[in-house]
N, C-alpha and C positions, 0 to 999 in steps of 0.2 A: 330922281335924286331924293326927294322929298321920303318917298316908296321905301327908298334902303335906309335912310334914315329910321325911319318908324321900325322897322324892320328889324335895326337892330336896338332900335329902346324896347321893343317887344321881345329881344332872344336878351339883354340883361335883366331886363324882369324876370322872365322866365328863369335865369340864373341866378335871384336872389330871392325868391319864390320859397324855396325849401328853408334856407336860411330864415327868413321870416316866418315861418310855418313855426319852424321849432324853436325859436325864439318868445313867440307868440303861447307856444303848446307851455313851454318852461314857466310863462307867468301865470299861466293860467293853474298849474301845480302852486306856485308862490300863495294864489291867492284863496288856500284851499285852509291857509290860518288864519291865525287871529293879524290884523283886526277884518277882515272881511269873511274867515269862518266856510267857504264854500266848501269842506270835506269831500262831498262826492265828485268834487272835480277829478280828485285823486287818482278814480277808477279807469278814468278814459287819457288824462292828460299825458301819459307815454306814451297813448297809441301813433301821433302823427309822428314821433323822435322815432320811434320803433320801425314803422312804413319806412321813413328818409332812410333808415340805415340797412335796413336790408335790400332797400331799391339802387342806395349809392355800392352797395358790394353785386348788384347787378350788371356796375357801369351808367347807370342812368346821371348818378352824380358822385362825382371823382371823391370830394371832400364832404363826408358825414357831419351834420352841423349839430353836434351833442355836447360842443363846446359853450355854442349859445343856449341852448336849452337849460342845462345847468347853472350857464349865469342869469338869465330868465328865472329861475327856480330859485336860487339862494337871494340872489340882488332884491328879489319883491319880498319873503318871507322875513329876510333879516335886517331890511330898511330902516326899521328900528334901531340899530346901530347910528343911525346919522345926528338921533337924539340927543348922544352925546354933545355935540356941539351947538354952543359955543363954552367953552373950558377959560372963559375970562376970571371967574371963580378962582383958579385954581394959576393964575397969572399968566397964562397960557394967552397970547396978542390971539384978536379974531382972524386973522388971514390964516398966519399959522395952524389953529383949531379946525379950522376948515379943510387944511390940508392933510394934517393925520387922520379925520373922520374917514375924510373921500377916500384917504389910503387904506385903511384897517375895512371899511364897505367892500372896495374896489377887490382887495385880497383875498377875501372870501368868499367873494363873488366868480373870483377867478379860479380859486381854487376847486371851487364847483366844479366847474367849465372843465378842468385836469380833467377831474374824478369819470365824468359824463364820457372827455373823449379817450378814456383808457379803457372803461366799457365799451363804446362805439368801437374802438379798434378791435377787441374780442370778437363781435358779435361782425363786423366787416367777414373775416377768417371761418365762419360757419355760412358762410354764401350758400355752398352748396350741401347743407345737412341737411337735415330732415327739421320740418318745422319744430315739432313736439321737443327736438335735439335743442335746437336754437334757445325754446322757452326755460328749458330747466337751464342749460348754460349762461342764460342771460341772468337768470333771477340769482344763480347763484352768487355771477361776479357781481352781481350789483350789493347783493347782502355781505357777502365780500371786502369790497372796496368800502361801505358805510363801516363794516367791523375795522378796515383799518385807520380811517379818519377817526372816527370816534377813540382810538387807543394813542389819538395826537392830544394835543390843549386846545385847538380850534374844533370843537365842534359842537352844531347846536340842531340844523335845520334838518332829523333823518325823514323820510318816505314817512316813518308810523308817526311820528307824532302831529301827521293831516289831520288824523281822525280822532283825535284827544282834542275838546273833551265831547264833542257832539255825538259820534259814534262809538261807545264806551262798549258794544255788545261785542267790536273785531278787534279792540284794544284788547279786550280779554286774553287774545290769541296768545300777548304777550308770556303769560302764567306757563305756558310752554314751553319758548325758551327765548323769552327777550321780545326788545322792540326787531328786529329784525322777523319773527317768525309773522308781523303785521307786514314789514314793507314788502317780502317775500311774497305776500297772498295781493298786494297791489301791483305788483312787476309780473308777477303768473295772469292775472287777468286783464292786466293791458296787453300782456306778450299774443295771448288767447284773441285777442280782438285784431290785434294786428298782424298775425297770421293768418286771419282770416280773411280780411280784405285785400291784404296783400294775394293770397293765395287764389280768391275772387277775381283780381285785375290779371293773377298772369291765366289762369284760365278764359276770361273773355281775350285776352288777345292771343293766344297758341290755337282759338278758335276751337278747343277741343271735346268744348259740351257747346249743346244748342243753346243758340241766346233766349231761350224762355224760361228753362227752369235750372238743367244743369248746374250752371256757377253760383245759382243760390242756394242749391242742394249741398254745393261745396263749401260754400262759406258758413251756413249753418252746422257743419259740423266741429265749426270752431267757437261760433256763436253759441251753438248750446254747449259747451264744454266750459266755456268764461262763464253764464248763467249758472250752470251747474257747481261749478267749482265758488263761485259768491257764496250763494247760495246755502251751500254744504258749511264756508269758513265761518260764516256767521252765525250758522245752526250751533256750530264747536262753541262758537264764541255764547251763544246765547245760553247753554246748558251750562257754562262757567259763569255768567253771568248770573244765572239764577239760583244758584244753588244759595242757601240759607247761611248768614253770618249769624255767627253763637257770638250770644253778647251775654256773658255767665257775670252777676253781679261780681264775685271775686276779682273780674279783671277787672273792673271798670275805674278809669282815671277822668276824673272834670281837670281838661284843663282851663287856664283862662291864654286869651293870646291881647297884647296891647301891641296897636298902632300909634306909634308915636306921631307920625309927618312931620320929623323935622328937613327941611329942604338940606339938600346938600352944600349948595353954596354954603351955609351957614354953619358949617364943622370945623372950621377951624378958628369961629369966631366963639368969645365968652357967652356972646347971649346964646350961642346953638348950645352951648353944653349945660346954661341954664336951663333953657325950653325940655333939654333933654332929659335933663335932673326931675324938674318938675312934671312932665307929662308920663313917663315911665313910672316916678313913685308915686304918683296920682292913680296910675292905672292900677300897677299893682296892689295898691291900696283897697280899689273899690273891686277888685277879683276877690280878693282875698275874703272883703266882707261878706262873698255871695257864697263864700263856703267851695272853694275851687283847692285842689291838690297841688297846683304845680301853677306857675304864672310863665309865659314864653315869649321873650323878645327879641329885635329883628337883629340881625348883622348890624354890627358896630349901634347897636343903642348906645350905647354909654364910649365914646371914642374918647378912650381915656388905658391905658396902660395897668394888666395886673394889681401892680402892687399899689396902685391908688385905689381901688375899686372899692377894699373897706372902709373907706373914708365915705364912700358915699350915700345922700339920702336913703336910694333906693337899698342899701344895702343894709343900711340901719332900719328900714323897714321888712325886711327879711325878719331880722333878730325880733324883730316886736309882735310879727305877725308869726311868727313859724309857717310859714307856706312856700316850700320850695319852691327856689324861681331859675328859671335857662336865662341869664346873660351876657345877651353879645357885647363884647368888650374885645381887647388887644391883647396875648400874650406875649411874652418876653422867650425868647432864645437868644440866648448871646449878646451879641452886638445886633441882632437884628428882631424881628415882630414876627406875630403869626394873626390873622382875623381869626378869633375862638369862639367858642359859646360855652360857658360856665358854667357849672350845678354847683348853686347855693342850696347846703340841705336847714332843714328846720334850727338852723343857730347863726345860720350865716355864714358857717365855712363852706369854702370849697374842696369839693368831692370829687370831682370829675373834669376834665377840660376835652376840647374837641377844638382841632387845627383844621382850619380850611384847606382842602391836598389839591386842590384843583385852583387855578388862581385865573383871573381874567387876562386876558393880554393888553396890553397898554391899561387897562383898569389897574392892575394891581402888579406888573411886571411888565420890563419893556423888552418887547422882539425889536430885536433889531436893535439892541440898545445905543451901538458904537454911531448909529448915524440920528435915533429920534429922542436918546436919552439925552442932548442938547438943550431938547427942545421942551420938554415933557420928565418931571421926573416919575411921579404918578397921581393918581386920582386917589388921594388919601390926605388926610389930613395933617399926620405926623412925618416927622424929617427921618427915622430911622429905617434901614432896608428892609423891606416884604420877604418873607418864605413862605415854602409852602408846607402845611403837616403832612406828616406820614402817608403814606397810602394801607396802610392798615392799623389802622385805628381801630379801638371798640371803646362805645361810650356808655356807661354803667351809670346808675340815677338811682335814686333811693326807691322805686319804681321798679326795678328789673333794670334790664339793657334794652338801650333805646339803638333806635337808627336815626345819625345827624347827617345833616347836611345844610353846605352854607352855600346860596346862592347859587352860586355858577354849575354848582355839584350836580344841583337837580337833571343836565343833562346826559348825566354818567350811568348809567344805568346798573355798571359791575360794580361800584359804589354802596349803591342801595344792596343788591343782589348777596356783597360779600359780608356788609354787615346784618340784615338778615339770615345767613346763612351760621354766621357765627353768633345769632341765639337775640338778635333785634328785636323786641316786641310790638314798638310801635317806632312812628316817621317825626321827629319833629324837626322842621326846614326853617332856619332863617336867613333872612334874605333884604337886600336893600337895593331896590331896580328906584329910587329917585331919579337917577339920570336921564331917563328915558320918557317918552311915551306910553301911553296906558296898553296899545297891545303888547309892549313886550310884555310886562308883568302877567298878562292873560298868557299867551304864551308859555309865559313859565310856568303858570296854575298847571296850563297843559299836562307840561314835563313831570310836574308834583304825581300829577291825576295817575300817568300810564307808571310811575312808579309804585304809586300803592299799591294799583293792582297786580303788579308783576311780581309783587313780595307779597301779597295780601295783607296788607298793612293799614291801619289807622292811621292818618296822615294830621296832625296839625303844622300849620303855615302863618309864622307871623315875619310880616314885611313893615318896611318903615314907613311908606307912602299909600300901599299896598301893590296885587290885593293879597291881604290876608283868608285864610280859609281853614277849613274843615273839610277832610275826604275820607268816606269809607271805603272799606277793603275793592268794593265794586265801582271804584270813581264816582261815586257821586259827590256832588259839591250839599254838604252838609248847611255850610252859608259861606258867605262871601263878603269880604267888606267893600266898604265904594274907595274910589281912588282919590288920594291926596285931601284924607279924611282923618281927623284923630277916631279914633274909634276902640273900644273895647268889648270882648263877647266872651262869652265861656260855653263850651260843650261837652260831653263827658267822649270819650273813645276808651278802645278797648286791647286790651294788652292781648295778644296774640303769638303761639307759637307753632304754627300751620308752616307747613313748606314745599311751596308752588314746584312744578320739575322743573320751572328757570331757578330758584332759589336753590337746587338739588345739585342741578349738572349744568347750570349754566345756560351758553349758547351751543347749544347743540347741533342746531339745526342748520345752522351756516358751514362748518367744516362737512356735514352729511351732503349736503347742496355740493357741495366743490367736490367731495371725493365721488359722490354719486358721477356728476355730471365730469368729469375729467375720466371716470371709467367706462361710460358711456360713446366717452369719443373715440378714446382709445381702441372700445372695443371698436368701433364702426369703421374705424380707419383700417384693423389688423382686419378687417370680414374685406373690405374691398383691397387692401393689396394681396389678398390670398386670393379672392379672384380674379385680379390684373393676372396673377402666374399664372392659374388656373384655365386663364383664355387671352392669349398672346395674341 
């Protein structure tokens, strides 16, 4: 009795075995970013989700577990959402706060989980193709499926941005066409590894090579093809990498960037909007004295409504100093607001505006409003409704035309790409992650990083808690400020009008992937029913 017992707590193990695998494999992708940074987990961490799923299209397991893998992957990466809470701040009771966190985590988490088992289903249906078949078809739908999340308002965690900002040599790949032409060259060399071992086990058990060298003869020819193929993307990546940035004195702009830190709980209080007054015209002040063109502050510095903003210190320090300044402030549309960033030119007017087009969810508009806008109206200070600006905007500076971006943006990629493309010279990003813990704002640096270089763009980044930075055209971090720091720096960048083939034609490489590989099946499927007729 004992015996069947055991027995069958060893055949449920063995049933939750796979499930745990890629469960396991999924965090293990999670923790390939900030805060733990492991990037080259990247390379291998599909391999055991890739095995499970073409072993369960064997029959070996009924139900492909790429549900958990993806929630595994997003739930560790994006943890930093839990940050959010507690929203007592914001009158938001703590049970409550805890309950929209776990929800808005949970959702995204899940959402993963879709994504994973809509590819797993794909890749079930090529059981019986040819490996090399299976690699291009997987990597396509999978660049795919990230191009159509990413054209939602949820999306943060893709494949490429593992390897920003540690491996900055296969980021490059981006210049190409997008973040997708990185996640693409991570999904082809897990697919690579896991063809090969797969293709290894069913060899030693068809018995069909000798068990001494044969099946390693076989799997090396997947194995040096994943090697090869690294190898080769990173050679690509390395020659874009090194190519020399022209820094022609005629472009060069010193900006300065100021960190305010003012905590968010205290935005809707008089003393936050003192602190604000004071540390912003304090900062712009001592930029100014060090001989800087332009001064850059973070999302919502000054949380105060357009038509006040001439009223303010900092603005009456514009007029005394002539040194244009970016800020972040409120716009007015209608009856409702926009998060902007504003060009004060050398007199003090404004010249320019830029509306945040991408908005946060529950941050700055509620999903789901009819059951959590009860509960929550949003994380803002003001009583008036959020919009969002345009989705083509161009932002013009006494400078040339700049590329903006507010926060959330930075994970947009056709964003940077379309204002670039429409004559962008440089990046400047503000942004306000107080909410949070320190890796998301690294995190975001990330997102900043693979953006400059996908435009070849001069990146300045002023945040309100941080971090704040400086990125050249090749992602490197110029400087960095510390987090939950006032802090002020200045560096000079360089107005640029170069245009990468992402900033040309886009994402290219992703519809080539889908029609390639969809003509690929096509064709192998018309080659075997011509000869199913052929030989009856």
């Amino acid at each position: 009795m004992q015996k069947k017992q055991n027995k069958k707590q060893g055949e449920r193990l063995i049933a939750l075995l796979p499930y745990l695998i890629a469960f396991a494999s999924g965090i293990l992708m999670g923790l390939t970013v900030a805060p733990v940074g492991a990037w080259l987990l990247a390379w291998i961490a599909i391999v055991p989700l890739w095995v499970l799923v073409v072993t369960s299209a064997k029959g070996k397991n009924k139900f492909p577990p790429a549900f958990l893998w993806g929630i595994g992957f997003h739930g560790v990466a994006l943890f930093w959402i839990t940050g959010i809470h507690p929203m007592t701040w914001l009158g938001v009771p703590w049970l409550p706060s805890l309950a929209i966190t776990l929800f808005c985590w949970g959702f995204i988490s899940v959402l993963g989980g879709v994504f994973l088992t809509i590819w797993a289903a794909v890749m079930v249906r090529l059981a019986g193709q040819k490996p090399w078949l299976r690699i291009l078809i997987g990597t396509a739908v999978w660049c795919g499926l990230e191009s159509l999340w990413s054209a939602g308002p949820l999306w943060w965690s893709s494949l490429a941005y593992t390897q920003s900002p540690h491996n900055l040599v296969i980021v490059h790949l981006g210049q190409l066409s997008g973040p997708n032409t990185v996640t693409a060259a991570i999904v082809a060399v897990n697919g690579l590894i896991a063809e090969g071992w797969t293709n290894r086990q069913d060899a030693k058990n068809a018995k069909i090579f000798s068990a001494s060298s044969a099946p390693w003869r076989f799997v090396n020819k997947y194995l040096v093809a994943a090697t090869g193929l690294l190898i080769t993307l990173h050679l690509i990546g390395f020659i874009l990498y090194s190519r020399p940035i022209a820094q022609v004195p005629e472009a060069a702009l010193k900006v300065g960037i100021v960190q305010g830190n003012i905590p968010n709980r205290l935005l809707r209080s008089s003393e936050g909007f003192r602190r604000a007054q004071e540390n912003y015209t304090n900062g712009y002040l001592t930029l100014a004295n060090q001989g800087v063109d332009a001064v850059l502050t973070p999302e919502g510095a000054l949380p105060i409504f357009q038509r006040n903003l001439l009223e303010t210190a900092l603005v009456a320090a514009v007029k005394e100093k002539g040194v244009v300044a970016w800020i972040g402030a409120f716009g007015e549309r209608g009856d409702s607001y926009t998060i902007s960033l504003f060009t004060f030119n050398a007199q003090g007017e404004i010249v320019s505006r830029y509306d945040k087009s991408k908005l946060v969810p529950l941050g700055e508009y509620i999903p789901f409003e009819g059951i959590l806008g009860k509960i929550v109206q949003r994380l803002s200070p003001l009583d008036a409704h959020q919009v969002a600006g345009s989705a083509n905007q161009l932002f013009d500076t006494p400078f040339g035309r700049a590329i903006a971006s507010i926060c959330y943006e930075s994970a947009f990629p056709e964003q940077f790409r379309r204002q670039a493309a429409g004559g962008g010279q440089f990046i400047i990003s503000s942004s306000n992650d107080a909410h949070y813990t320190a890796s998301m704002p690294f995190q975001h640096h990330a997102q900043d990083i693979m953006r400059a270089i996908e435009t070849d763009r001069w990146s300045a980044r002023a945040t309100n808690t941080g971090y704040s930075a400086f990125v050249d055209p090749h992602g490197r971090t110029l400087w960095m400020s510390g987090y939950n720091t006032y802090e002020t720096h200045a560096e000079t960048i360089y107005r640029r009008q170069t245009k990468t083939l992402y900033v040309r034609w886009g994402d290219w490489l992703t519809p080539l992937l889908l029609i390639s590989s969809g003509g690929a099946w096509l064709a192998i499927r018309g080659i075997k029913k011509f000869s199913n007729v052929g030989n009856p």
